[in-house]
N, C-alpha and C positions, 0 to 999 in steps of 0.2 A: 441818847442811844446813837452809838456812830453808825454808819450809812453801813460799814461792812457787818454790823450784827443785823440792823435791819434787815438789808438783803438777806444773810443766812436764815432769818427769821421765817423770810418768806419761800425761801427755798425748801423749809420745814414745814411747809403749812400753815405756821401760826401766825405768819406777817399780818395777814388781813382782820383773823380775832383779837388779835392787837390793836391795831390800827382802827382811828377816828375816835377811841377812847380820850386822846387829847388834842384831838383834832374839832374845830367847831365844822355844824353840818356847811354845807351849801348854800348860798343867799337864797336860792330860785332852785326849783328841780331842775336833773337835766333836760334836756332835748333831743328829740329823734325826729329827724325829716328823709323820709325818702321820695326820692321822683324819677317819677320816668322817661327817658331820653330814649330817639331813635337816630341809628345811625341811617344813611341814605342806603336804599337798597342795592345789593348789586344786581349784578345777571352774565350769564355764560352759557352759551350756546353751540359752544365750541367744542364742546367732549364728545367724544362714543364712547359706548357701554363700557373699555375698560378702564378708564380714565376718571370714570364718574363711580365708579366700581374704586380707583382706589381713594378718590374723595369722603365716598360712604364710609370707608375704611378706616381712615383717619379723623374721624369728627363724629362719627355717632356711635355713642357708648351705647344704647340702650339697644336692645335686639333688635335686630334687622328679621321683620318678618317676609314671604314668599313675595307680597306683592310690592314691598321696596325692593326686594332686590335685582326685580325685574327690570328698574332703571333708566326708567324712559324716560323721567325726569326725579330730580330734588329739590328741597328745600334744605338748606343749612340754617340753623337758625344757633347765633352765640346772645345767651348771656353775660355780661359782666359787672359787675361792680366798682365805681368810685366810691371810697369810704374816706372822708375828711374827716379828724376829730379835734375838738379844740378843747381847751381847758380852764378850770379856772385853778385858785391856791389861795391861802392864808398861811398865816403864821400857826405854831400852836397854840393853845390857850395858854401855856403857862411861858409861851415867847418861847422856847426852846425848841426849837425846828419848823422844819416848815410840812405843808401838807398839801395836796394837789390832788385834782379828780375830773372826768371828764363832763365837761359841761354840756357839750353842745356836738350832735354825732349827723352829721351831712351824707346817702348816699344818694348817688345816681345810680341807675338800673339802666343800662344803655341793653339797646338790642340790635341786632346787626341780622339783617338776612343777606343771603345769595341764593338766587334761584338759576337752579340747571335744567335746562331739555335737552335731550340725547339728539346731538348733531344730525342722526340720519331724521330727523323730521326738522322741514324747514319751515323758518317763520312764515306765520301766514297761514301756514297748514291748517287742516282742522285737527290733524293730531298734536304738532304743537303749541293749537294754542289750547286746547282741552287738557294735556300736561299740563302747561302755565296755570291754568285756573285753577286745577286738581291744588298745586305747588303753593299756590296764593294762599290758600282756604288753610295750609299748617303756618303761613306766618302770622292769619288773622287768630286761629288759634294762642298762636304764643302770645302776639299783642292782648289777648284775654286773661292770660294762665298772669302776665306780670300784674298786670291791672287787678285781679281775683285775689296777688300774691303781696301787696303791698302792705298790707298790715303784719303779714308774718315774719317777713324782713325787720321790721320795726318794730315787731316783739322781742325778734332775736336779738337786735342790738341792741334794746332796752335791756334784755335780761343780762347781759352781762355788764355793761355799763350801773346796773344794779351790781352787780356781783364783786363786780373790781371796788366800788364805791368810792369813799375818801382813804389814798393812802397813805401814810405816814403817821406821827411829826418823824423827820431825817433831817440832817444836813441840807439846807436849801441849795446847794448844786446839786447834792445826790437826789431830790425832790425835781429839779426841772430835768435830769438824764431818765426819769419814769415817764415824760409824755410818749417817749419811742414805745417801750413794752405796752403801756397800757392802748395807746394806737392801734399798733399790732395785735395785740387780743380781741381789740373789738372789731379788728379788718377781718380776723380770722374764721371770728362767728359767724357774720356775714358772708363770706365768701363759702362756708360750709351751708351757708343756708342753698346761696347762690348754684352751688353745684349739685343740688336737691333738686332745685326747679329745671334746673338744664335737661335732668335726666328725667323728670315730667312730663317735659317738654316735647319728648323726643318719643317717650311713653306714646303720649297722645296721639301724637302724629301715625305713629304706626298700629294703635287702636281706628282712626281716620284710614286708614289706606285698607284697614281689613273691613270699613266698611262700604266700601267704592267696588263695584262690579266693572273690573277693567278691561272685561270683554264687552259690556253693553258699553265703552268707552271706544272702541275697535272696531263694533260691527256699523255705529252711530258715520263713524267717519268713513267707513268702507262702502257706504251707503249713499254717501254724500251728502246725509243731511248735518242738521247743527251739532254741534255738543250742549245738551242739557241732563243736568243730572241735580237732585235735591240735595243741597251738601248736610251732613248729618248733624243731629243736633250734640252741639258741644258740651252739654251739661250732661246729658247722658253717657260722652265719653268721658268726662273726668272721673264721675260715677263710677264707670266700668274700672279704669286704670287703679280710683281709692281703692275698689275691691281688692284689685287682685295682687294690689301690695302688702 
């Protein structure tokens, strides 16, 4: 089969129920590793209200409820993915082309926060440092939700890395020019998972700020005493967010 019926093949659909008929399987099953990396935190303390107003704006997809938009402080928090994939290949069984398939699928889950307090309270304050803590408490969140999230990252790249399987027998150039697409399909699963958890993420956070009484946060420091407050339990909020999805 030359490489330009193959491809038409699979452009048809029928590439892949084709494919691995004279293809031999795999030495080893594939592999799926994912791991969690943190970038170094940042912090900014330099905005007022409309500045951190258009930061909200530009970075959080999921609704902005009453008590984020009041903006006394934030939390950004990005996920992303590194997705590496390598391959293995053989011949076909009857030597007539070649075959390739993903052997071995590497990601990283990197997580980046920036934490903001609204300029008019200054460090030191007890307003912001009671914002800071409030702001911490969605990054320790998210550091949960990726750790909670790790096996479904590595179902999803399993399942397609399943899916794509052994493809060929082709032309062995046209055979090593498929590590690009098949790459790509399996960057692409991940990254859709990855953009599930962002907006979870974000979810959560503003389930956490609806449960923060941010006037006994107000009256606490207008009083002079400390900031103390029970921070909410996080298994009850995931809870709340599966519901109401």
């Amino acid at each position: 089969m030359s490489a330009f019926e193959w491809l038409s093949q699979m452009a048809t659909g029928v590439g892949l129920a084709l494919s691995g008929q004279a293809c031999p399987l795999p030495p080893v099953d594939p592999v799926v590793i994912v791991r969690p990396l943190e970038r170094p935190m940042q912090s900014d303390f330099t905005k007022p209200s409309a500045a951190l107003a258009q930061v909200a704006q530009s970075q959080i997809t999921a609704p902005v409820t009453g008590t984020q938009a009041a903006l006394g402080g934030m939390m950004t928090v990005e996920l992303t993915a590194d997705t590496r994939v390598q391959f293995g290949g053989a011949d076909a069984r009857k030597g007539e082309g070649a075959c390739i398939w993903a052997s071995r699928v590497e990601v990283d889950l990197i997580l980046q926060g920036t934490l903001y307090v609204n300029a008019m309270y200054q460090p030191g304050s007890c307003m912001h440092d009671a914002i800071a803590e409030h702001e911490l408490e969605h990054y320790q969140q998210s550091q949960q939700v990726v750790l909670q999230e790790l096996s479904s990252v590595q179902r999803t790249a399993m399942a397609k890395v399943d899916e794509i399987g052994v493809v060929g027998p082709m032309p062995p150039e046209a055979a090593r020019q498929q590590g690009k697409p098949i790459g790509d399909a399996i960057t692409a699963a991940v990254q859709a998972e990855i953009n599930r958890l962002n907006i979870q993420q974000q979810e959560l956070h503003a389930a956490h700020d609806n449960a923060i009484e941010n006037l006994e946060t107000l009256t606490a420091c207008r009083e002079g005493g400390g900031y103390v407050h029970q921070a909410p339990d996080l298994q009850s909020l995931i809870d709340a967010v599966g519901e109401d999805g």
